[in-house]
C-alpha positions, 0 to 999 in steps of 0.5 A: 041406802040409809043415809049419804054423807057428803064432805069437803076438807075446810080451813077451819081448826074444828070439823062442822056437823050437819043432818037434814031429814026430810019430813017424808022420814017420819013424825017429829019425834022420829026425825029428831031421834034420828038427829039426835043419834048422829050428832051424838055419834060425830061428838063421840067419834070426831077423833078419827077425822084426821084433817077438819072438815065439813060434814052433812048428812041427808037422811034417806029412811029411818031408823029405828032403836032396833037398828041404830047399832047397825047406822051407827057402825056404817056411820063410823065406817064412813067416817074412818074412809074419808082420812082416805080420800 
């Protein structure tokens, strides 16, 4: 389990984003990285929400740039199941 995404539908106009991760995940600069990758990926992929909502992601274990390609596409995944909730 690399990271769980919890969500709730809000009545706002746009979707809200957050990451926590946990100082156990690694240094600073890891745990910045992380976040980094997934608020850039909820910039570029916001679109496939088709209703707003409210994101927040906790970070289980890190993430490297060998295996960012891999969290990525789960993360999107992800996004894509909740129009189906």
């Amino acid at each position: 389990m690399i990271f769980f995404l919890y969500f709730l539908k809000n009545s706002r106009p746009t979707s809200r984003f957050a990451v926590s991760v946990n100082r156990k995940i690694g240094n600073s600069v890891q745990r910045n990285f992380i976040k980094r990758k997934m608020k850039e990926w909820f910039r570029m992929n916001s679109h496939l929400l088709a209703d707003p909502h409210d994101l927040w992601v906790s970070m289980k274990s890190r993430f490297d740039r060998c295996q960012a390609a891999q969290v990525e596409r789960l993360f999107i995944e992800a996004l894509v199941k909740i129009n189906y909730r």
